[in-house]
C-alpha positions as CSV (number, residue, x, y, z in Angstrom):
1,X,-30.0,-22.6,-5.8
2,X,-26.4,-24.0,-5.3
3,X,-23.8,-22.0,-6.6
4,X,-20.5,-24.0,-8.4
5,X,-17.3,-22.8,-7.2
6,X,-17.0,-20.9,-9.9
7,X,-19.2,-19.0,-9.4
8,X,-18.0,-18.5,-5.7
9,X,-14.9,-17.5,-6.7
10,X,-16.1,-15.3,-9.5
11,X,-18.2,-13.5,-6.7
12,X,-14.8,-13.6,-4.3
13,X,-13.1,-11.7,-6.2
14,X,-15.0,-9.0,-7.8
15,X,-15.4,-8.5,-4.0
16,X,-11.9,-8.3,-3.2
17,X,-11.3,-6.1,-6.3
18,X,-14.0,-3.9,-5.3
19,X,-12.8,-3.6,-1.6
20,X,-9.1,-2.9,-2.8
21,X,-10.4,-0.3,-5.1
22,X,-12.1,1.8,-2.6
23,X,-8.8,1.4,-0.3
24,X,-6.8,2.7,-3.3
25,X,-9.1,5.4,-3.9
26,X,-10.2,6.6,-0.2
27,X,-5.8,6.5,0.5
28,X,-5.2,8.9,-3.3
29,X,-8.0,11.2,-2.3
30,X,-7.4,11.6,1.9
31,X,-3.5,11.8,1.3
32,X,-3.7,14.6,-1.3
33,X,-5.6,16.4,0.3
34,X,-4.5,16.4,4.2
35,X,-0.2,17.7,5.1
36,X,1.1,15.6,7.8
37,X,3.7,18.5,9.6
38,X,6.9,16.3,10.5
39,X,10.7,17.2,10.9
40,X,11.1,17.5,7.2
41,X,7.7,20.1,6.5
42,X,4.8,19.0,5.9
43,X,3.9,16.3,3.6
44,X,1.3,14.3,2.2
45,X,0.3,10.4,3.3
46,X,1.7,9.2,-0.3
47,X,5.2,10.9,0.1
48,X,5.4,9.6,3.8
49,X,4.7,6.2,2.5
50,X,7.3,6.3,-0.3
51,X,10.0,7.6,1.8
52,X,9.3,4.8,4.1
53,X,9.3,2.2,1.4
54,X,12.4,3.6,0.8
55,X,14.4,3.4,4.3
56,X,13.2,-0.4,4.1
57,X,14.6,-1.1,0.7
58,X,17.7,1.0,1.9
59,X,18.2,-1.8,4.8
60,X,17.8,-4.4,3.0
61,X,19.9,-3.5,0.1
62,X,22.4,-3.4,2.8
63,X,22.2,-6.5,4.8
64,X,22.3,-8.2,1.1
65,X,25.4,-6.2,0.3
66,X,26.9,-6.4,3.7
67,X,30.5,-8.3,4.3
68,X,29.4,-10.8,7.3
69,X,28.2,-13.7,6.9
């Protein structure tokens, strides 16, 4: 039987959604429950991630803001 590419890409993506799902979910549920010890305390994977999101939207705010061309 030959699939239409509809069908293909109906099946592609209820794959990806189903693979990013179980990233989401396997990320929420080992960050909660494991501390990472760093300079700071310990911390969860989420908080690490968010303060690291930060620093890079901190650098780039600046080279946007900055006075050189």
């Amino acid at each position: 039987m030959i699939a239409t590419r509809a069908q293909q890409r109906g099946q592609a993506m209820l794959e990806y959604s189903l693979v990013c799902w179980l990233l989401i979910v396997a990320l929420v549920l080992g960050s909660t429950v494991r501390l990472i010890p760093g300079p700071r305390g310990q911390r969860n994977l989420i908080q690490l991630f968010f303060e690291a999101f930060q620093a890079q939207y901190d650098s780039f705010q600046f080279m946007l803001n900055s006075a050189l061309p």
